[in-house]
Backbone as JSON Lines, residues from 0, in Angstrom:
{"i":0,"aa":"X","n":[102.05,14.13,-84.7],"ca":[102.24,14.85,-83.45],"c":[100.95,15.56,-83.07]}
{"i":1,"aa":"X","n":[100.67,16.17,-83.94],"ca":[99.14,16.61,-83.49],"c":[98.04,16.08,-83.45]}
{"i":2,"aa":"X","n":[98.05,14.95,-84.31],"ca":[96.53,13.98,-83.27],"c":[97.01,12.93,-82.16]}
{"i":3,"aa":"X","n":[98.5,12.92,-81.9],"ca":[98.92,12.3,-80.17],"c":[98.29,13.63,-79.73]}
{"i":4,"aa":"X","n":[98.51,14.9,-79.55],"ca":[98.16,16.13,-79.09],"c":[96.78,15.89,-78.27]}
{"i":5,"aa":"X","n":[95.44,15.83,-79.56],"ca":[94.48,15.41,-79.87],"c":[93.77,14.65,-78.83]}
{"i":6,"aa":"X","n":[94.48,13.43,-79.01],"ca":[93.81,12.82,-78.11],"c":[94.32,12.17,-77.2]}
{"i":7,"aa":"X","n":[95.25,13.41,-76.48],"ca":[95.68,13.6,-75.28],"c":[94.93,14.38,-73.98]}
{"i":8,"aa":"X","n":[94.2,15.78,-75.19],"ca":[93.55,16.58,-74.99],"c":[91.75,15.55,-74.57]}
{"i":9,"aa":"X","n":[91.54,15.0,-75.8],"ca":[90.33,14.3,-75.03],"c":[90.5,13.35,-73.88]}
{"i":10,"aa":"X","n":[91.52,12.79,-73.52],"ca":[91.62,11.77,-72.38],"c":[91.32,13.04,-71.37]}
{"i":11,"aa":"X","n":[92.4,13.89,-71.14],"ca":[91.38,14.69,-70.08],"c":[90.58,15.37,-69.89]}
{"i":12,"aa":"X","n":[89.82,15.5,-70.61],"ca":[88.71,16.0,-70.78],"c":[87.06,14.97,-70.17]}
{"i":13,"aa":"X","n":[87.59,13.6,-70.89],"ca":[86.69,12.73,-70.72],"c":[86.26,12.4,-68.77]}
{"i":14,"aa":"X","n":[86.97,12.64,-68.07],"ca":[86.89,12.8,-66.75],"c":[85.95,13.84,-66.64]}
{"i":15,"aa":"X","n":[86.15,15.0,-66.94],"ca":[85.4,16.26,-66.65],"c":[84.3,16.3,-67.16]}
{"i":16,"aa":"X","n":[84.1,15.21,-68.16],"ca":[82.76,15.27,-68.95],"c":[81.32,13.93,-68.57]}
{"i":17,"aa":"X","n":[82.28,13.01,-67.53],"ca":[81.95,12.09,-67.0],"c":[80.94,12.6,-65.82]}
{"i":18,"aa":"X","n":[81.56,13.53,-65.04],"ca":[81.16,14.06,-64.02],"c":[80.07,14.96,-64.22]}
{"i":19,"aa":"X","n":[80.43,15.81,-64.96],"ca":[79.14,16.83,-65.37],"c":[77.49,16.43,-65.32]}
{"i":20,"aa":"X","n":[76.74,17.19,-64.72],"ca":[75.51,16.7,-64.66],"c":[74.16,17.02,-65.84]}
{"i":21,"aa":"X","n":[73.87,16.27,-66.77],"ca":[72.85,16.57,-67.88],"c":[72.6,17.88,-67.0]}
{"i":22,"aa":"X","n":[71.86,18.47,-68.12],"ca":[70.26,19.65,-67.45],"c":[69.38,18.29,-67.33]}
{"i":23,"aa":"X","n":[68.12,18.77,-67.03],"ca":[66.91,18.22,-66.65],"c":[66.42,18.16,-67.69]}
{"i":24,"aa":"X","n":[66.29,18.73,-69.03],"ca":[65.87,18.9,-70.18],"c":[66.61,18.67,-71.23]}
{"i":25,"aa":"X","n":[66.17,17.75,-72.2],"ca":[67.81,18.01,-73.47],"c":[67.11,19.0,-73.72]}
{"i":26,"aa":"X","n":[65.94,19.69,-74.33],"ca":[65.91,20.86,-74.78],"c":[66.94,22.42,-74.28]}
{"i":27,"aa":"X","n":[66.98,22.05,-72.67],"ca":[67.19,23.07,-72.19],"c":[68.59,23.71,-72.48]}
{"i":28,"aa":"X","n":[69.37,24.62,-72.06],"ca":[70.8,25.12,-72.6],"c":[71.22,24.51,-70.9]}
{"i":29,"aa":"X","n":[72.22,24.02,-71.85],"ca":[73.06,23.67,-70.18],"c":[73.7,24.77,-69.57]}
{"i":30,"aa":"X","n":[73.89,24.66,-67.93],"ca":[73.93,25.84,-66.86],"c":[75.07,25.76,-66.4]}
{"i":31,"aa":"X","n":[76.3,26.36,-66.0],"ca":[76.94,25.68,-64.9],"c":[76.65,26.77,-63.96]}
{"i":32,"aa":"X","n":[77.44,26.3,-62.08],"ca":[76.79,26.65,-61.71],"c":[76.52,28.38,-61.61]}
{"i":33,"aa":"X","n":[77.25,29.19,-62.35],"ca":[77.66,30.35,-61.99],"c":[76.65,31.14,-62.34]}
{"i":34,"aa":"X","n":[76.06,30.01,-64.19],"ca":[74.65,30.82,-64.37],"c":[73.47,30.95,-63.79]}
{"i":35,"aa":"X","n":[73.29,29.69,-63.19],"ca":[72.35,29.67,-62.27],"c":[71.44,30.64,-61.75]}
{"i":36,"aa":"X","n":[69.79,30.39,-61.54],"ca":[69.82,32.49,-61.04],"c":[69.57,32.31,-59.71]}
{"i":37,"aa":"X","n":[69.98,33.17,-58.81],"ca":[69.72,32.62,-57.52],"c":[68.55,32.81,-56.92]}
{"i":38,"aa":"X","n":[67.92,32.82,-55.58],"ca":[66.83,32.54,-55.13],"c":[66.45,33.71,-55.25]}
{"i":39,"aa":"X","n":[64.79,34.09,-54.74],"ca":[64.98,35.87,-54.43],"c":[64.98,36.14,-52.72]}
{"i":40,"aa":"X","n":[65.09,37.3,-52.47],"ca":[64.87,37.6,-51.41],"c":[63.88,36.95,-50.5]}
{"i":41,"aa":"X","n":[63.11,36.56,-49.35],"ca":[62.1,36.52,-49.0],"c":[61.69,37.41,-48.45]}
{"i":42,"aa":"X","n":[60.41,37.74,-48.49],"ca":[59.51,38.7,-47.85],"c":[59.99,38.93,-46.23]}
{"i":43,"aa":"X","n":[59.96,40.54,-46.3],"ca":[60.31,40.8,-44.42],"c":[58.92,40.17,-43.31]}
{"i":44,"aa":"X","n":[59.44,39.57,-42.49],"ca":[58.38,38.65,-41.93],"c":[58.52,37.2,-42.07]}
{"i":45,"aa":"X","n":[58.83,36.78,-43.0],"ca":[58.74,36.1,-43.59],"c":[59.9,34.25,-43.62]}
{"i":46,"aa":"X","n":[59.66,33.28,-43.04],"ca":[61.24,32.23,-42.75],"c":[61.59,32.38,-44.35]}
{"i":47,"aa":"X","n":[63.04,32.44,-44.33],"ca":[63.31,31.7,-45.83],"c":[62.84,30.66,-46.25]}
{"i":48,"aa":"X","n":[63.57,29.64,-45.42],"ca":[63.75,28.02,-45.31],"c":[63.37,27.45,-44.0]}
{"i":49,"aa":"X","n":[61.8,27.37,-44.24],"ca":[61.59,26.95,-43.27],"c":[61.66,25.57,-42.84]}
{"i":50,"aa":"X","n":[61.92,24.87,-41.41],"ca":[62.7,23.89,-40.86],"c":[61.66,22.08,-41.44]}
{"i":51,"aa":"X","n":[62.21,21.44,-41.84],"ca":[61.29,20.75,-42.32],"c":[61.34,19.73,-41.32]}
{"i":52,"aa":"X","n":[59.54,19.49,-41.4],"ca":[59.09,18.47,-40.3],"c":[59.47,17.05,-40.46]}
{"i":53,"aa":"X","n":[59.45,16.6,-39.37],"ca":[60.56,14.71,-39.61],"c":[59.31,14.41,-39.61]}
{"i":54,"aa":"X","n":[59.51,12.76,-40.67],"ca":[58.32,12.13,-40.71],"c":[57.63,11.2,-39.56]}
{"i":55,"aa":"X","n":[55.97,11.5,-39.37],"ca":[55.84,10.61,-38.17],"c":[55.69,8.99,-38.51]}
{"i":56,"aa":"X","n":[56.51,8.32,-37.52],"ca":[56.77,6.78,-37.97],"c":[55.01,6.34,-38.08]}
{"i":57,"aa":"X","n":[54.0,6.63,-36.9],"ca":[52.98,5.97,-37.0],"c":[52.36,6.81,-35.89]}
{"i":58,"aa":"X","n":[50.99,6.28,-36.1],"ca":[49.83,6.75,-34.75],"c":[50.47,6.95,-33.4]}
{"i":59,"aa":"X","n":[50.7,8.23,-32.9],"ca":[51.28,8.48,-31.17],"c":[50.17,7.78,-30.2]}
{"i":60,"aa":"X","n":[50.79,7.81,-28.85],"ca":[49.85,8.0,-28.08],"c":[48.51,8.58,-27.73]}
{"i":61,"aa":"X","n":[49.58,10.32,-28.04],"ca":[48.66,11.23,-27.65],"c":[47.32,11.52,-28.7]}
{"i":62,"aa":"X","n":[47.11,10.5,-30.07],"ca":[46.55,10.87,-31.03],"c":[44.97,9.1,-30.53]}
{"i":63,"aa":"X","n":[45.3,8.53,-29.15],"ca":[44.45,7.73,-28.85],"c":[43.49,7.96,-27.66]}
{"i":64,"aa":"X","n":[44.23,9.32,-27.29],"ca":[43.25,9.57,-26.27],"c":[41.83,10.44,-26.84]}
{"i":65,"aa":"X","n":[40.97,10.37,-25.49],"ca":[39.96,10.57,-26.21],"c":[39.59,12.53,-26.46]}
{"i":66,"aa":"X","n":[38.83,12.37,-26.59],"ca":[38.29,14.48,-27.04],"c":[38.05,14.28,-25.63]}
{"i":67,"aa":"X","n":[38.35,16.28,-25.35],"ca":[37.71,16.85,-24.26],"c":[36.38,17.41,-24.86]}
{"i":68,"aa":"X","n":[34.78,16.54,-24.17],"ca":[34.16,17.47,-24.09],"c":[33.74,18.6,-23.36]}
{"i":69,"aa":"X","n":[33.77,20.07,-23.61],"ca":[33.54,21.1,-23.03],"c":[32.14,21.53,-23.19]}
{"i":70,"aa":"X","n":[31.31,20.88,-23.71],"ca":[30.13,21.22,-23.65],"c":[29.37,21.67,-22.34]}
{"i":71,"aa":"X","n":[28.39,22.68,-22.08],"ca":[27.89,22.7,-21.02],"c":[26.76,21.73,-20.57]}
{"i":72,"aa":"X","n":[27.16,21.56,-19.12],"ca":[25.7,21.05,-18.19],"c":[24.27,21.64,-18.99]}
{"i":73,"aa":"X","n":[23.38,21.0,-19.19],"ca":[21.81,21.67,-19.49],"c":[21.12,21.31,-17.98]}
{"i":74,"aa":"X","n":[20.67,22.55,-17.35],"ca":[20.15,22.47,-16.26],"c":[18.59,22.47,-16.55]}
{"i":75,"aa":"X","n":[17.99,21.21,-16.2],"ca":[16.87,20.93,-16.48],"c":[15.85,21.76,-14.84]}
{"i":76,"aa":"X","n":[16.32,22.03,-14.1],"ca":[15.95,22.38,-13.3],"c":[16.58,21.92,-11.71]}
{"i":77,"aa":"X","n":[16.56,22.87,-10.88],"ca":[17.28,23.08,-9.6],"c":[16.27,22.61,-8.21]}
{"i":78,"aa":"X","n":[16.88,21.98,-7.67],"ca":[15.68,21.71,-6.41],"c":[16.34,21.47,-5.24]}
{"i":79,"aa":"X","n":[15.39,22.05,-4.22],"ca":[16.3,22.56,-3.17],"c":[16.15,21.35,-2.16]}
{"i":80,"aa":"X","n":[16.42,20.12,-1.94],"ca":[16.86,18.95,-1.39],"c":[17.9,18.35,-1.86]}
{"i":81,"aa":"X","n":[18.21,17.7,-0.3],"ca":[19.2,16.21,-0.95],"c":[19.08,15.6,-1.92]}
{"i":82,"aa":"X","n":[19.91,14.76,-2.8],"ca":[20.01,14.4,-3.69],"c":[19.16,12.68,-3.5]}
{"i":83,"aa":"X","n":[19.23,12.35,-2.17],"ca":[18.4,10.61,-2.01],"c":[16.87,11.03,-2.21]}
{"i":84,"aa":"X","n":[16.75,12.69,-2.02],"ca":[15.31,12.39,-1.94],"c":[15.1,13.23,-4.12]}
{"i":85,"aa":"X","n":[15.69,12.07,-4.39],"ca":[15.16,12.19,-6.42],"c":[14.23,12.34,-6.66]}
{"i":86,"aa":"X","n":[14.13,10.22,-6.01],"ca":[12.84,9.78,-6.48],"c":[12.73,8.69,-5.31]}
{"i":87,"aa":"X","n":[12.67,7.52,-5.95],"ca":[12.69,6.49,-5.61],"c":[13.74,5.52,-5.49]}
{"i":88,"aa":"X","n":[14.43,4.87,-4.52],"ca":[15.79,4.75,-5.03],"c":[16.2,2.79,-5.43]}
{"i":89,"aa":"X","n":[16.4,2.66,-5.93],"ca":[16.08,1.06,-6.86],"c":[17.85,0.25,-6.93]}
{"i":90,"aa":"X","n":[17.9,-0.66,-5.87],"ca":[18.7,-1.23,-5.27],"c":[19.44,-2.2,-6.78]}
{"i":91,"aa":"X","n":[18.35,-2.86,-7.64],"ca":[18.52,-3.65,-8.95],"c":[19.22,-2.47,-9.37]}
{"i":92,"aa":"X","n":[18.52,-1.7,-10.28],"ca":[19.35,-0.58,-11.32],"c":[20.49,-0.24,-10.97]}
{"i":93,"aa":"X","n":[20.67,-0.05,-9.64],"ca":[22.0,0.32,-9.56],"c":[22.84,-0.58,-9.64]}
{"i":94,"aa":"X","n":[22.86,-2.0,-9.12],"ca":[23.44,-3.03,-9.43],"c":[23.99,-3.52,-10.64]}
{"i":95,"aa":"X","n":[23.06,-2.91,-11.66],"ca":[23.09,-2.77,-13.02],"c":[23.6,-1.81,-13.24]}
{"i":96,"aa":"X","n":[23.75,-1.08,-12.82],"ca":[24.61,0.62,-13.41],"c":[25.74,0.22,-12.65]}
{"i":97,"aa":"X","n":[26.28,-0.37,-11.98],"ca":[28.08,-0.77,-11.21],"c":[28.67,-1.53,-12.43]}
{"i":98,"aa":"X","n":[27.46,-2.44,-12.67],"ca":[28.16,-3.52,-14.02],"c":[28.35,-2.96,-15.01]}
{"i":99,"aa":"X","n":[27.65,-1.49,-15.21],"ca":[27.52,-0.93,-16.93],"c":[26.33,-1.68,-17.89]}
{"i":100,"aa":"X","n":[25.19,-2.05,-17.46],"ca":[24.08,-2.71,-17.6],"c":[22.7,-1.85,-17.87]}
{"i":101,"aa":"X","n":[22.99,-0.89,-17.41],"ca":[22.03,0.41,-17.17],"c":[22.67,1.32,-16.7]}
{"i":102,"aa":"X","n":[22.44,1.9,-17.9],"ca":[23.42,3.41,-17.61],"c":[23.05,4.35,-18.56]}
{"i":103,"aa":"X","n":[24.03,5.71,-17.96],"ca":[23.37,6.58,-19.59],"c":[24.56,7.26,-20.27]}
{"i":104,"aa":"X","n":[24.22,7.84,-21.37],"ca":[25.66,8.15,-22.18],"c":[26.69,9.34,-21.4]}
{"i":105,"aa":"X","n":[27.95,9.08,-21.41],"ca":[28.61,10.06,-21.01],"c":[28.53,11.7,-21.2]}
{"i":106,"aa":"X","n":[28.14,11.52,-22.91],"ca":[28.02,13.32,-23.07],"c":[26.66,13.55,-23.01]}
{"i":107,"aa":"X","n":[25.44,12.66,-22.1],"ca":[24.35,13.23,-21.72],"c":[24.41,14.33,-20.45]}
{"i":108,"aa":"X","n":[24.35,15.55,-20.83],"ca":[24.48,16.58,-20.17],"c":[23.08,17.62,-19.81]}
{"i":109,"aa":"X","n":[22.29,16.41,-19.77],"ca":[20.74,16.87,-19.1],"c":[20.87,16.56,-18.01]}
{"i":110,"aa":"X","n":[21.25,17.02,-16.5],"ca":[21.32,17.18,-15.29],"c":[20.32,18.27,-14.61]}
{"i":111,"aa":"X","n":[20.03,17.27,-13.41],"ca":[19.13,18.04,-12.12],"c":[20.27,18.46,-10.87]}
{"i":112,"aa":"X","n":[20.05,19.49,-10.78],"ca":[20.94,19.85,-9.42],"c":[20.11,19.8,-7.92]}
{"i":113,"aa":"X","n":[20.66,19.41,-7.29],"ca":[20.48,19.3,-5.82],"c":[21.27,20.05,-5.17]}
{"i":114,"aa":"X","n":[20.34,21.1,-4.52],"ca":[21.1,22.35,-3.45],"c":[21.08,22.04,-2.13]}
{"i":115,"aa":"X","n":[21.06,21.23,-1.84],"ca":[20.28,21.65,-0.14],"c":[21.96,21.07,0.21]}
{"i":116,"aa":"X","n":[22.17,21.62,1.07],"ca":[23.54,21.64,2.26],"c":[24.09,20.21,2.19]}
{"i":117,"aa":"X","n":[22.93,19.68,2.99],"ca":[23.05,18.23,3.89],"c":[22.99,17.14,2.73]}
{"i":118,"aa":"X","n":[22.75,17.25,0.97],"ca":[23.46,16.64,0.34],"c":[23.7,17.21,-1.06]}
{"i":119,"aa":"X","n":[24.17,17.96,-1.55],"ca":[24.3,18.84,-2.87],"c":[24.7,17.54,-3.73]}
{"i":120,"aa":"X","n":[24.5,17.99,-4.98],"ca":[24.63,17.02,-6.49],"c":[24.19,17.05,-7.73]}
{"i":121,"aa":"X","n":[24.74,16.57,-8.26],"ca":[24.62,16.93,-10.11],"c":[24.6,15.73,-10.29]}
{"i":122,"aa":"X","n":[22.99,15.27,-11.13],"ca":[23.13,13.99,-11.12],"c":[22.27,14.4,-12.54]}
{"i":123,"aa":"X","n":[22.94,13.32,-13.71],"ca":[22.64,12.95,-15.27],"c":[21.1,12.76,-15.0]}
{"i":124,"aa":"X","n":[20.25,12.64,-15.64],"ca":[18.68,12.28,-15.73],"c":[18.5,11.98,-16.97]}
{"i":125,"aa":"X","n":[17.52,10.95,-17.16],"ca":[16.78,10.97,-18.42],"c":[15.38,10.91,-18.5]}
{"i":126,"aa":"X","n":[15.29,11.36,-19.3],"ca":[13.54,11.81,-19.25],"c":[12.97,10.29,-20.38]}
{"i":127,"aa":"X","n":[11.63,10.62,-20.13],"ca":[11.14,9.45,-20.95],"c":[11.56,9.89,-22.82]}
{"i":128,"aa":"X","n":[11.32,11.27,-22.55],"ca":[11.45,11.58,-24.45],"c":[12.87,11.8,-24.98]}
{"i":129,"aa":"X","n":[14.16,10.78,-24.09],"ca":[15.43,10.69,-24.68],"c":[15.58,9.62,-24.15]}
{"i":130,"aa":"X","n":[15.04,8.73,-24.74],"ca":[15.57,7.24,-24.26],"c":[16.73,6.82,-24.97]}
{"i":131,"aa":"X","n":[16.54,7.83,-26.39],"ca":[18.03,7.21,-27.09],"c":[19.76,7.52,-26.34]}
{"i":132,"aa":"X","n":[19.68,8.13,-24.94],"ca":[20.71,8.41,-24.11],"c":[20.47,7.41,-23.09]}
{"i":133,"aa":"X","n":[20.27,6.16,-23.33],"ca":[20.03,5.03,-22.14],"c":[20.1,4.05,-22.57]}
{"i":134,"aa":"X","n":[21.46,3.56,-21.74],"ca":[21.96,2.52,-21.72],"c":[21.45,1.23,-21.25]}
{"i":135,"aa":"X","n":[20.49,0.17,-22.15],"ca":[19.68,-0.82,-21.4],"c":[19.79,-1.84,-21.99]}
{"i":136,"aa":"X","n":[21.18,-3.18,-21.44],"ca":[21.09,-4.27,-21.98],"c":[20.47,-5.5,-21.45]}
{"i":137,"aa":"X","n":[19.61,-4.54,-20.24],"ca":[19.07,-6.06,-20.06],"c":[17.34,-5.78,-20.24]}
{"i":138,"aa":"X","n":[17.19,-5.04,-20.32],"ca":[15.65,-4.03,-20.99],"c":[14.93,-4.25,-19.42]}
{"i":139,"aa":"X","n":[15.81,-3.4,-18.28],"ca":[15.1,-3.29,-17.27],"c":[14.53,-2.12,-17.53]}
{"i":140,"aa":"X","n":[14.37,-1.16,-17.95],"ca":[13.67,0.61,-18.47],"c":[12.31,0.09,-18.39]}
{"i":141,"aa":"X","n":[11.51,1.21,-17.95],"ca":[9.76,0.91,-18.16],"c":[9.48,2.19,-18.72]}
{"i":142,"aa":"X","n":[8.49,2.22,-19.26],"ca":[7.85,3.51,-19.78],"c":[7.62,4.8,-19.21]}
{"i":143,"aa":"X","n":[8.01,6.05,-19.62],"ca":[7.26,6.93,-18.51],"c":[7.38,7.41,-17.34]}
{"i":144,"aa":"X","n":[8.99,6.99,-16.97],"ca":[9.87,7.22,-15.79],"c":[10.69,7.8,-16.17]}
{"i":145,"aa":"X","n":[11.42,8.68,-15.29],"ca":[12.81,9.36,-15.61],"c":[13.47,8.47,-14.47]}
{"i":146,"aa":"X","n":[14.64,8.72,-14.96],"ca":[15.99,8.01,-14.1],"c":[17.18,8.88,-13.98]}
{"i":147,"aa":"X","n":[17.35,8.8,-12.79],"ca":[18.46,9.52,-12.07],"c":[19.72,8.9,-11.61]}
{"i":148,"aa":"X","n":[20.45,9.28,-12.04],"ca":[22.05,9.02,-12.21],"c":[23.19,9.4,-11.26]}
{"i":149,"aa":"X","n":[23.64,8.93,-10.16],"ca":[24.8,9.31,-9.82],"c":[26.42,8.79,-9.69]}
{"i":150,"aa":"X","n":[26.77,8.8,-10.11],"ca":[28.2,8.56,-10.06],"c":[28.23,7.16,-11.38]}
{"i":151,"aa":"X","n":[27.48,7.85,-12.45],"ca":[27.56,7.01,-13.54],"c":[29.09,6.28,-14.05]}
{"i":152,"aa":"X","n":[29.27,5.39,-14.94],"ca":[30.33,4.98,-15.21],"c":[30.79,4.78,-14.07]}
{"i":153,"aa":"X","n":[30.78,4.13,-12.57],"ca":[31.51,4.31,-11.64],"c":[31.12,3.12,-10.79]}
{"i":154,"aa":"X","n":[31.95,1.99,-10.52],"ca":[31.17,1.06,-9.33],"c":[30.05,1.12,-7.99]}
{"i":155,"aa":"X","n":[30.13,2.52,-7.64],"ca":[29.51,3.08,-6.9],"c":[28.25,3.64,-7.18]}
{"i":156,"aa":"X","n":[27.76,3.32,-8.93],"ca":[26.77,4.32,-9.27],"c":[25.34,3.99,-8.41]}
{"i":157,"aa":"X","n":[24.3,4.67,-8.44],"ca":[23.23,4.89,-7.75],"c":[22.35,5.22,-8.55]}
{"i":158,"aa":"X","n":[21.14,4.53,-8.89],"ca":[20.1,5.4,-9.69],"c":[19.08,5.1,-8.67]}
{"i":159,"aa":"X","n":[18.2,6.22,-9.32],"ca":[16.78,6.89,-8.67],"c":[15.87,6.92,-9.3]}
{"i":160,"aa":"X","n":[14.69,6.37,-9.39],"ca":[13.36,6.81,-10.27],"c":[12.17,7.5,-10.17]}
{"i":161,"aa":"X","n":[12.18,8.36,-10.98],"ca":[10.96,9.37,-10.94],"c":[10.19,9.02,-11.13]}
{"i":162,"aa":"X","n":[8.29,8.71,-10.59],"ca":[6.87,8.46,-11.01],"c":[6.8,7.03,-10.31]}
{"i":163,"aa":"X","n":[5.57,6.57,-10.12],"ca":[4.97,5.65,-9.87],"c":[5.81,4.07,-9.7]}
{"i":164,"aa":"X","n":[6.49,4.45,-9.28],"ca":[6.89,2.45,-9.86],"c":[7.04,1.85,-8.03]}
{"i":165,"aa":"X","n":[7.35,0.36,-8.02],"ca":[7.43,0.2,-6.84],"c":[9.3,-0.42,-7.4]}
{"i":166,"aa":"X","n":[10.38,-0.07,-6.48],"ca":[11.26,-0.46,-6.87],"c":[11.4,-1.82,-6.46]}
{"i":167,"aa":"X","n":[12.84,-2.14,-7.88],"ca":[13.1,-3.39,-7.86],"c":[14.28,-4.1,-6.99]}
{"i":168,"aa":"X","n":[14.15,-5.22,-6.54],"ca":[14.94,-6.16,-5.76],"c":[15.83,-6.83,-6.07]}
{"i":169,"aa":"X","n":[16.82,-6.89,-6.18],"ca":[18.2,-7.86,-6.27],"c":[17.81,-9.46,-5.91]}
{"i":170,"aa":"X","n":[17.87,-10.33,-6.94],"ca":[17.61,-11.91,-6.93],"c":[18.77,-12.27,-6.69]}
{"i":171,"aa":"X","n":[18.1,-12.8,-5.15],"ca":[19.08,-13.39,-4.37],"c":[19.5,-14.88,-5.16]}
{"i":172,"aa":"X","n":[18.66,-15.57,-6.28],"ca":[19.7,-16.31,-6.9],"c":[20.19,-16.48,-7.93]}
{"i":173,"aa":"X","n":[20.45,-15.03,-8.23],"ca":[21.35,-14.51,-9.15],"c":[22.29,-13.7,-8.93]}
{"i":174,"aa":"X","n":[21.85,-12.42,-7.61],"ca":[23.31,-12.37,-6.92],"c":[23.63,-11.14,-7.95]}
{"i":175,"aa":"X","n":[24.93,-10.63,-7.65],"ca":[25.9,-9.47,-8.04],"c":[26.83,-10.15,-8.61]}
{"i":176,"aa":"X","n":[27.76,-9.65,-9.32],"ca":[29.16,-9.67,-9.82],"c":[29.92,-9.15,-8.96]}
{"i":177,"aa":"X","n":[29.3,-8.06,-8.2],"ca":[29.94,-6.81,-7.17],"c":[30.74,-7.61,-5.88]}
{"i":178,"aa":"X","n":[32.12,-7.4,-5.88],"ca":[32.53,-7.8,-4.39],"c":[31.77,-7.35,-3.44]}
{"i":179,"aa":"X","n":[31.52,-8.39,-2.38],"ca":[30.75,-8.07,-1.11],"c":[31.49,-7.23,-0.2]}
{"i":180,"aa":"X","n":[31.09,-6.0,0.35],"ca":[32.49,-5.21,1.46],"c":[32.39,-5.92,2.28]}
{"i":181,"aa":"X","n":[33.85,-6.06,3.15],"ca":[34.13,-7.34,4.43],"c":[34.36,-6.19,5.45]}
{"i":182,"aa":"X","n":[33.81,-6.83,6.64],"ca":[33.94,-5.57,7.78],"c":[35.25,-5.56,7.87]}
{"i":183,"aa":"X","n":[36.34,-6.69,7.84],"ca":[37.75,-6.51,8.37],"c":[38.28,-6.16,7.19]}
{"i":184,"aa":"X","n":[38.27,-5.49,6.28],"ca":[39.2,-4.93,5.27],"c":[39.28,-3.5,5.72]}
{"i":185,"aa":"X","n":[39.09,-2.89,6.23],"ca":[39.67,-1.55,6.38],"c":[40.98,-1.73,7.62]}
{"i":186,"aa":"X","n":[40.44,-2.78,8.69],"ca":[41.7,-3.59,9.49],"c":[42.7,-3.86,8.66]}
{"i":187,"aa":"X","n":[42.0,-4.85,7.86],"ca":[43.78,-5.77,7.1],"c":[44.38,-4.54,6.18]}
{"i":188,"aa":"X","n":[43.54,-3.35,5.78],"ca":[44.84,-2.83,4.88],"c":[45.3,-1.82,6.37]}
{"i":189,"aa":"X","n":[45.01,-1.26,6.88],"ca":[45.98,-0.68,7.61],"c":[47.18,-2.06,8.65]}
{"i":190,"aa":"X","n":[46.9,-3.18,8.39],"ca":[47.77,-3.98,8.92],"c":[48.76,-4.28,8.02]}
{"i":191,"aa":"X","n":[48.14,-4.13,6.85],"ca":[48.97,-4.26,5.72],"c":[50.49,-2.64,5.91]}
{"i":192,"aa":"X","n":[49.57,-1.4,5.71],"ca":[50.44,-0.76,5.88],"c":[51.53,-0.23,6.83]}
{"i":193,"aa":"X","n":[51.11,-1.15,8.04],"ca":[51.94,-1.72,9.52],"c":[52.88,-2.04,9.27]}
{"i":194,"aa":"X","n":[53.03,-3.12,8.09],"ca":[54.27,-3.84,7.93],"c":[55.01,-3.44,7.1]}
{"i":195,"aa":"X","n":[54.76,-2.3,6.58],"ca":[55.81,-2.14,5.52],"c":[57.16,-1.36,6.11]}
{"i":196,"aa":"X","n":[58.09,-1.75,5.12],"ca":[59.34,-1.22,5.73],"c":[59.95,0.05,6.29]}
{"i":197,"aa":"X","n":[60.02,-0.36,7.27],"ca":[60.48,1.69,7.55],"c":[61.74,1.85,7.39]}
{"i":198,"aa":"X","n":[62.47,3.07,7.34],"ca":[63.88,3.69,6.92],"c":[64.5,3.74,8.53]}
């Protein structure tokens, strides 16, 4: 009768002992949970538990755009004319600066200002002793000139050259990449916007 008792007593037991979770240590004394010690206080100020960050799947958007530079303009000096009267103004280079052919670096922030009324402007320059800020893949650059920049990076750009040179000419049989402007396109798009649907 008493070892049916016996091992009646271990059958239920063996459930409760199934479940139980090791310690982390055999050395350690096993805990349940009551011994446990609990957390401490946290400091006043202070999150307990603070909210934990979800993982990022991969590279965002916002982690492809590029830096703001805030660097300042370096004002190489101020001059009180229009901006056509630079230098010299060179019909090729610029042709080459629309294509991105001749150009100068974006965070070149050596600029000449132009005050005068009738055409104000901030235009990039490079001097002969920073050529490493000039963009030249077709090695039109000559020695000993500065070059003046406007509306760099931009189809519209314009350069100008400072000192002696006689400017250069566009080969007529080689031509532009540049669409030719058509006198009737400022017609056809407002004919264009003629037709669109009204309410």
């Amino acid at each position: 009768m008493k070892r049916a008792a016996l091992f009646f007593a271990l059958a239920c037991l063996l459930p409760l002992a199934a479940r139980a979770k090791p310690p982390l240590d055999s050395t350690d004394p096993f805990q349940t949970p009551l011994e446990q010690p609990k957390p401490a206080a946290p400091n006043p100020g202070h999150i307990a538990n603070p909210p934990s960050s979800p993982s990022i799947p991969g590279v965002g958007n916002f982690q492809r755009l590029p830096s703001i530079d805030e660097s300042k303009d370096v004002v190489l000096v101020s001059r009180k004319k229009p901006y056509w009267q630079a230098g010299t103004f060179d019909p090729d280079l610029s042709n080459a600066c629309a294509l991105g052919d001749f150009d100068t670096a974006e965070f070149n922030r050596m600029v000449i200002r132009f005050t005068d009324p009738a055409g104000p402007a901030v235009m990039q320059v490079v001097v002969p002793t920073h050529r490493h800020l000039l963009y030249d893949r077709r090695n039109l650059a000559k020695p000993g000139l500065t070059y003046f920049f406007l509306d760099n990076h931009l189809p519209t750009c314009r350069v100008w050259i400072e000192g002696k040179v006689t400017p250069g000419k566009l080969d007529p049989s080689r031509g532009t990449s540049l669409p030719q402007p058509r006198a009737k396109a400022l017609a056809d798009k407002k004919k264009a916007i003629a037709n669109w649907p009204q309410k």
